[in-house]
C-alpha positions as CSV (number, residue, x, y, z in Angstrom):
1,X,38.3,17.1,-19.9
2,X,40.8,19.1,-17.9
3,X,40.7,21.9,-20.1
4,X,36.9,22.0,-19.0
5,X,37.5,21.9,-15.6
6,X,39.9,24.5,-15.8
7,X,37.1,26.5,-17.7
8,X,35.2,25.9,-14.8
9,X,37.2,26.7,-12.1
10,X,37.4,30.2,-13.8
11,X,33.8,30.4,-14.0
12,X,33.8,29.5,-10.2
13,X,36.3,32.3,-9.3
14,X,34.6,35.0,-11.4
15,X,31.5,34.2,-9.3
16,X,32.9,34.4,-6.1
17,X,34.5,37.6,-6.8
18,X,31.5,39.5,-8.2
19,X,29.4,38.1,-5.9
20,X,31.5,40.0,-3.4
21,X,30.7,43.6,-5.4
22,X,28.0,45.6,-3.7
23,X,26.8,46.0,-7.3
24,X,25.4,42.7,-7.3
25,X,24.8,42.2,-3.7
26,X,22.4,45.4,-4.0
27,X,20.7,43.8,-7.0
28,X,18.6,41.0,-5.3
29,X,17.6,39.4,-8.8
30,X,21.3,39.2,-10.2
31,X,22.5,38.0,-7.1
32,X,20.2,34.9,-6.4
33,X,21.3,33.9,-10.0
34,X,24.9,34.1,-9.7
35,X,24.6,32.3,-5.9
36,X,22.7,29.7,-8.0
37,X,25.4,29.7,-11.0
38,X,28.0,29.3,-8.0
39,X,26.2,26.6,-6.3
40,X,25.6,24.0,-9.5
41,X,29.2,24.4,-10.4
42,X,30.8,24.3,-6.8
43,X,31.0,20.2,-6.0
44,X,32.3,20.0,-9.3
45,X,35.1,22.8,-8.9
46,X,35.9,21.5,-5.2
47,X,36.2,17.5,-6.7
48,X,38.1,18.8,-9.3
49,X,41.0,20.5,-7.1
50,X,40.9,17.6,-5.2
51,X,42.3,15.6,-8.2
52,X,44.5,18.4,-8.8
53,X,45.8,17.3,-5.1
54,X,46.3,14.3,-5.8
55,X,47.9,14.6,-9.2
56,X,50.2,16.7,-7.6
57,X,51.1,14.1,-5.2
58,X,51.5,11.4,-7.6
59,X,54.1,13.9,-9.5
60,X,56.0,13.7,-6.6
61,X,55.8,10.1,-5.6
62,X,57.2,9.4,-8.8
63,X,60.5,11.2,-8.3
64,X,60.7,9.9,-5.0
65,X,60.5,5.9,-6.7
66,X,63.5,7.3,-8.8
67,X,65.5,8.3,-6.1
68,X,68.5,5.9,-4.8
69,X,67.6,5.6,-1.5
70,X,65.6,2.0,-1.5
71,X,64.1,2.8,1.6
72,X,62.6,5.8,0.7
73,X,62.0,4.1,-3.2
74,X,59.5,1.4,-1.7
75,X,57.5,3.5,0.5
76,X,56.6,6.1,-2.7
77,X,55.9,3.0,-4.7
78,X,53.3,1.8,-2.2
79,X,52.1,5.3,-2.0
80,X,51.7,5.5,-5.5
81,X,49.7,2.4,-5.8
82,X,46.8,4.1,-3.7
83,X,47.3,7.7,-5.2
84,X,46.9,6.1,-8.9
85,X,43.4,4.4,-7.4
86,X,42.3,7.6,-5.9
87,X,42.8,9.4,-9.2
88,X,41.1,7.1,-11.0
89,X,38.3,6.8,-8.7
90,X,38.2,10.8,-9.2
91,X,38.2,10.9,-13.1
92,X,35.1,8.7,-12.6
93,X,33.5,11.3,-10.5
94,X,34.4,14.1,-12.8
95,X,32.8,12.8,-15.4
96,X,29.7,12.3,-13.9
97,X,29.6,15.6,-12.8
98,X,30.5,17.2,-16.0
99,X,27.4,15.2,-17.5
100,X,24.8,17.6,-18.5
101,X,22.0,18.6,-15.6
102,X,18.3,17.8,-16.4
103,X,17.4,21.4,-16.1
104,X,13.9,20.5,-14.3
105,X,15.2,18.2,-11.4
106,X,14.6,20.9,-9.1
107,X,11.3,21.7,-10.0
108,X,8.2,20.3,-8.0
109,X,5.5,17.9,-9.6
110,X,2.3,17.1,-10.6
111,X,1.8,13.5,-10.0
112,X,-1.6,12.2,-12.2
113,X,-2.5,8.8,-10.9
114,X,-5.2,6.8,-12.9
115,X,-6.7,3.1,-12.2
116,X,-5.9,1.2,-15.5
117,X,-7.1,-2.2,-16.6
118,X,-8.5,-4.5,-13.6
119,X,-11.9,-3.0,-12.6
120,X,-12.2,-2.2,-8.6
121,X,-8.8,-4.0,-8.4
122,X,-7.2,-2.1,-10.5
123,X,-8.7,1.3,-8.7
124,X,-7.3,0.1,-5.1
125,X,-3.6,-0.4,-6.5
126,X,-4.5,3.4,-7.7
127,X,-5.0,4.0,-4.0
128,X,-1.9,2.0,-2.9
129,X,0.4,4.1,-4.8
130,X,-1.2,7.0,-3.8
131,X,-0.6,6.1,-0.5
132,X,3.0,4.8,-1.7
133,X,4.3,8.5,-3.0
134,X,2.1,10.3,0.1
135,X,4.7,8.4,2.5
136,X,7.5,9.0,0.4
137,X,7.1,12.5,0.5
138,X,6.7,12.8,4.4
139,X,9.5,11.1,4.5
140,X,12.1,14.0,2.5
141,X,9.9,16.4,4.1
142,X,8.1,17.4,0.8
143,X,4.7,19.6,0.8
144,X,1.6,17.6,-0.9
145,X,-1.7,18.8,-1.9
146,X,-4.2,16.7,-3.6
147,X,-5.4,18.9,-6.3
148,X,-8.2,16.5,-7.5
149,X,-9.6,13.5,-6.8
150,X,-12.2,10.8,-8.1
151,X,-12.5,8.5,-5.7
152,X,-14.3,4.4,-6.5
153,X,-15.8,2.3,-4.1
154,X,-13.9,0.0,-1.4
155,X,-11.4,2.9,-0.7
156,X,-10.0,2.9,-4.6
157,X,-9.4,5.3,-6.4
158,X,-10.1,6.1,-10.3
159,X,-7.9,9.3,-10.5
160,X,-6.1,11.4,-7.8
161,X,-3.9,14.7,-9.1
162,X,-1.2,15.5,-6.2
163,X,1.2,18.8,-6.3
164,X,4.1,17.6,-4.2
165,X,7.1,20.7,-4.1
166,X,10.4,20.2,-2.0
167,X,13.9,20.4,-3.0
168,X,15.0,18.3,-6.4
169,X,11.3,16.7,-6.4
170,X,11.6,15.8,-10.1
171,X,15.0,14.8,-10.0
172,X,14.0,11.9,-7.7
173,X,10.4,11.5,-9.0
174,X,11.2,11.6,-12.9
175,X,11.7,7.6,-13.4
176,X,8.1,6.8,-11.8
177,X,5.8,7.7,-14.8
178,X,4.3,4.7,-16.9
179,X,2.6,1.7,-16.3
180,X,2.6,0.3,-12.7
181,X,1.5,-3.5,-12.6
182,X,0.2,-5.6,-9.5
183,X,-0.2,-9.2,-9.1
184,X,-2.1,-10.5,-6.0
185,X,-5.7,-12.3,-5.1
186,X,-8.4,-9.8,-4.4
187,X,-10.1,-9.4,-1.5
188,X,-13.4,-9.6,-3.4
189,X,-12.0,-13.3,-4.8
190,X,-13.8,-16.3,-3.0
191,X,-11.2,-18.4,-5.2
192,X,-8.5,-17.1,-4.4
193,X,-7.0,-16.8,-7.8
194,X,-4.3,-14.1,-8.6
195,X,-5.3,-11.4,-10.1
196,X,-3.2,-8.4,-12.8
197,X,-4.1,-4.9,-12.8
198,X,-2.5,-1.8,-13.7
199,X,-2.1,1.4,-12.7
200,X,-0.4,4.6,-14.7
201,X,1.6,7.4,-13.5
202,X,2.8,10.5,-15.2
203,X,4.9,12.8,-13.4
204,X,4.7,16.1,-14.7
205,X,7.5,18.7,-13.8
206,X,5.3,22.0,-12.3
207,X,5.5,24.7,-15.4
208,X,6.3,28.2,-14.4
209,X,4.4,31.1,-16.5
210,X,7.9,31.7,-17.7
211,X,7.9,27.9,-19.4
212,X,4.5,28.0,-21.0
213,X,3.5,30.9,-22.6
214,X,-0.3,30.4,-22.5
215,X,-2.6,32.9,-24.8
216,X,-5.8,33.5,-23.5
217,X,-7.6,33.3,-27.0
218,X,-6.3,29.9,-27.0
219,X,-8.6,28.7,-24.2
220,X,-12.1,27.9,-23.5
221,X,-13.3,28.0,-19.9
222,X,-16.8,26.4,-18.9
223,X,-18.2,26.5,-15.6
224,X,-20.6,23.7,-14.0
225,X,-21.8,22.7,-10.6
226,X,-19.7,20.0,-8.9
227,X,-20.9,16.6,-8.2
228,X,-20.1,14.5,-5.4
229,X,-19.4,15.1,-1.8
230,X,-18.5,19.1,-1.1
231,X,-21.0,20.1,1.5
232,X,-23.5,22.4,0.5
233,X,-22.1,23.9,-2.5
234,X,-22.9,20.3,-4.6
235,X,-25.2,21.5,-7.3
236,X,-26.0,24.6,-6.7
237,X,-23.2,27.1,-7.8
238,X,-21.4,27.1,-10.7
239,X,-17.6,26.4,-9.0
240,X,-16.7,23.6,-10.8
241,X,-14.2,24.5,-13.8
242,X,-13.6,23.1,-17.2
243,X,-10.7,24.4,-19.7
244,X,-10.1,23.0,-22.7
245,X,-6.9,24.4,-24.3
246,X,-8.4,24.3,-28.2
247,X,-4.9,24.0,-30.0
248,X,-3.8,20.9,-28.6
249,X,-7.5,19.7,-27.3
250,X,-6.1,19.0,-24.0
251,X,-8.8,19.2,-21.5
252,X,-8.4,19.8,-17.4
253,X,-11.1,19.9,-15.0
254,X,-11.0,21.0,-11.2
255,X,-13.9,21.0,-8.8
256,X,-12.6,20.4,-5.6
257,X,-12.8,23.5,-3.9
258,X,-16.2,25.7,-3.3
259,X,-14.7,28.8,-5.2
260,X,-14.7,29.3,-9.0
261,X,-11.4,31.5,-8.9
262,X,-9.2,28.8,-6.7
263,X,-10.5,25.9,-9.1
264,X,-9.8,28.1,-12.1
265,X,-6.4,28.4,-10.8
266,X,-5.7,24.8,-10.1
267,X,-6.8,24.2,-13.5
268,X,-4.6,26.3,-15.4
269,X,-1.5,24.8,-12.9
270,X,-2.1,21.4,-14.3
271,X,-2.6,22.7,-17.5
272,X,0.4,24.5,-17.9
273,X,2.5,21.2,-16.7
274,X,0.8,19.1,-19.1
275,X,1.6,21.5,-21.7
276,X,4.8,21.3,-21.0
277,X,5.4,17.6,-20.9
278,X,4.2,17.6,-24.1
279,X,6.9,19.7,-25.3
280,X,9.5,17.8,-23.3
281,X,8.5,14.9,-25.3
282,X,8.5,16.2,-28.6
283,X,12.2,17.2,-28.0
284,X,13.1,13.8,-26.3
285,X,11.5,12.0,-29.6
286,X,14.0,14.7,-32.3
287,X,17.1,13.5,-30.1
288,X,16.0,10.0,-29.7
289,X,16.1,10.0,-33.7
290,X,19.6,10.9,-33.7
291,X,20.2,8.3,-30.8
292,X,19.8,4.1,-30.3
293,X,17.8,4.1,-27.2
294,X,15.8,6.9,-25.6
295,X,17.4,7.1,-22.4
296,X,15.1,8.5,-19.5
297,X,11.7,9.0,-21.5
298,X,9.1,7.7,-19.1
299,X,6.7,6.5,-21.6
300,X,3.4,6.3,-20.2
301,X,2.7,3.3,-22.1
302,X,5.9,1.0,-21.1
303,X,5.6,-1.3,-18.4
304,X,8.0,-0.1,-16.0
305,X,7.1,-1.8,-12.8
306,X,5.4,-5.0,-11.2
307,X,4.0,-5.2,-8.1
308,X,3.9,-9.4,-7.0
309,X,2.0,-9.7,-3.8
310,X,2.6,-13.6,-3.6
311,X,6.1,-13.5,-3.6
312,X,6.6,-9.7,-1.8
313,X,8.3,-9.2,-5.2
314,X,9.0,-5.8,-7.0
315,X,11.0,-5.7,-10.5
316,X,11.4,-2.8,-12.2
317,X,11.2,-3.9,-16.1
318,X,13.6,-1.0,-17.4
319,X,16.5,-2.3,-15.6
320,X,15.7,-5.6,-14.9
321,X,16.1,-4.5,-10.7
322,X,14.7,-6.8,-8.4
323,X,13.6,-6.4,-4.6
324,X,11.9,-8.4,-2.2
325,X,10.7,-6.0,0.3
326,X,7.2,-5.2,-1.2
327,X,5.1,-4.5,1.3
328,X,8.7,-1.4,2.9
329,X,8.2,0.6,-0.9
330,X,4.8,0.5,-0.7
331,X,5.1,2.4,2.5
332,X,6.9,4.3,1.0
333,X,10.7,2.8,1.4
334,X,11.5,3.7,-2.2
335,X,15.1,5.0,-2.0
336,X,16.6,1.3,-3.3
337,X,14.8,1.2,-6.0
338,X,14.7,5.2,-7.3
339,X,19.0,4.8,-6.7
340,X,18.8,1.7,-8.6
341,X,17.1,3.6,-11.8
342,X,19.8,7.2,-11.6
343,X,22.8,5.1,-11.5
344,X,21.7,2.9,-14.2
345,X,20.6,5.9,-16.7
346,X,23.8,7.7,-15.2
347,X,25.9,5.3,-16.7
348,X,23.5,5.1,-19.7
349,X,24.8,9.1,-20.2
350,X,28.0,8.0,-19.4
351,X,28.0,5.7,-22.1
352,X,26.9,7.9,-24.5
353,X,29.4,11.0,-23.6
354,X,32.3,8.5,-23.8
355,X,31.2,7.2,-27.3
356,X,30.6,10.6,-28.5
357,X,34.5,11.7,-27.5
358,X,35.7,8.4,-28.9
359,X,34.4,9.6,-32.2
């Protein structure tokens, strides 16, 4: 492990010194990606010459403990005790950071939200966590736009596609794809018996051109007239778009705005993310072959999450995390439970690195 910090540090230097060239501060291009290159590897570099620090004062502690003086003996032994913590504390850290980077955590997202089983129940938990993400992004300060919605009666909704883009979006957002379960009486229920619907989520990190290579052969575009509200426009010009990318059959349709070129252009957004989920997945299903448990996959199928009104419970099923303020993540308090899922598939990685070096 030290050797690879050492590595690092090097890197780190390098950087900083051609980043000072007028070479590369005249190239605009080269020199956001070395500021980049500097700025993933920097808390790693400064943690790491802090437990070089720190290993240089335990060094010395020790031939002060060895010294004749009893005094003087006592107090580096004491010293010791709390350097010896610190630096293990520190090869902890190290670790962690030397853990390899999800390469799309700071990438914005596509968040599809779909009513699942439940009926008009199920359709105004859609809503709710709708409403759940909306406040979480105002809260980090993130941009949202609702790229399209279909919309059920009572205020539910059937399907709602939101672009939210802000700094490490995905990286926080990642864990929140898969089924979303609620438990609670209705409003429509005389009885007042509870009631389980479901809700999914996929979180789709946004796919630059660069990511998905899209041919143009490959796709087949049909126009329609929208439906539904949209002021004059409903019915009577062709705005609404429909692609349908033919080798994968994966179809998108947008038909929320009143001009053919800005749906077009949604479209092919969402298109290119899903695209690109799809290739995520089949590389997270080659490695998971190779490993026990696929750490991190976000399987639209698994249960992740219930939602139990009665008891203002929330448990998230992947690992087994249990909070009683219900009604604070719904608006949008989600912090204890998104910390809650990184440390735990942190220390899943963890895991894994260490048993890898032990063999």
């Amino acid at each position: 492990m030290l050797d690879k910090l050492a590595s690092v540090e090097s890197r780190y230097e390098e950087l900083m010194g051609s980043l000072g060239t007028s070479t590369v501060q005249n190239d605009p291009t080269e020199y956001r990606k070395q500021a980049k290159a500097l700025s993933e590897i920097e808390p790693l570099v400064e943690k790491y010459r802090e437990y070089k620090i720190v290993a240089a004062e335990i060094t010395q502690a020790e031939e002060l403990a060895k010294g004749a003086d009893a005094e003087m003996q006592a107090l580096a032994e004491d010293e010791l005790e709390g350097l010896e913590v610190r630096r293990e504390q520190l090869q902890g850290e190290l670790k962690i950071l030397l853990l390899p980077t999800d390469p799309n955590d700071d990438k914005n997202v596509i968040i599809e939200i779909r009513g699942g089983t439940g009926g008009e129940e199920a359709a105004l938990f859609a809503a709710d966590l709708y409403r759940m993400y909306s406040r979480f992004a105002e809260r980090r300060g993130w941009k949202q736009e609702v790229m399209s919605l279909s919309e059920a009666a009572q205020g539910g909704i059937k399907e709602i596609i939101v672009n939210i883009e802000g700094k490490g979006v995905y990286s926080k957002m990642k864990y929140e794809s898969g089924v979303h379960r609620v438990q609670r009486v209705p409003a429509t229920e005389a009885s007042g018996r509870i009631h389980t619907s479901a809700a999914t989520v996929a979180v789709l990190p946004e796919a630059d051109e660069v990511d998905v290579h899209i041919e143009a052969k490959d796709l087949r575009i049909d126009t329609f007239c929208s439906s539904g509200p949209g002021g004059q426009s409903v019915n009577t010009t062709y705005s609404a778009v429909r692609i349908t990318h033919i080798p994968t059959g994966v179809v998108v349709s947008q038909q929320d705005e009143k001009s053919q070129v800005k749906n077009r252009a949604k479209a092919l957004k969402v298109l290119r993310s899903r695209l690109f989920e799809m290739e995520m997945r089949k590389q997270q299903e080659a490695i998971a072959k190779d490993r026990k448990s696929q750490v991190g996959s976000g399987e639209r199928s698994e249960k992740v999450r219930t939602y139990n009104f009665p008891q203002s419970r929330i448990t998230d099923h992947r690992i087994n995390f249990t909070t009683h303020q219900l009604h604070g993540v719904l608006d949008g308090s989600l912090d204890e439970l998104i910390d809650a899922l990184t440390t735990f598939y942190t220390a899943q990685l963890l895991k894994e690195a260490t048993d890898v070096e032990s063999h």
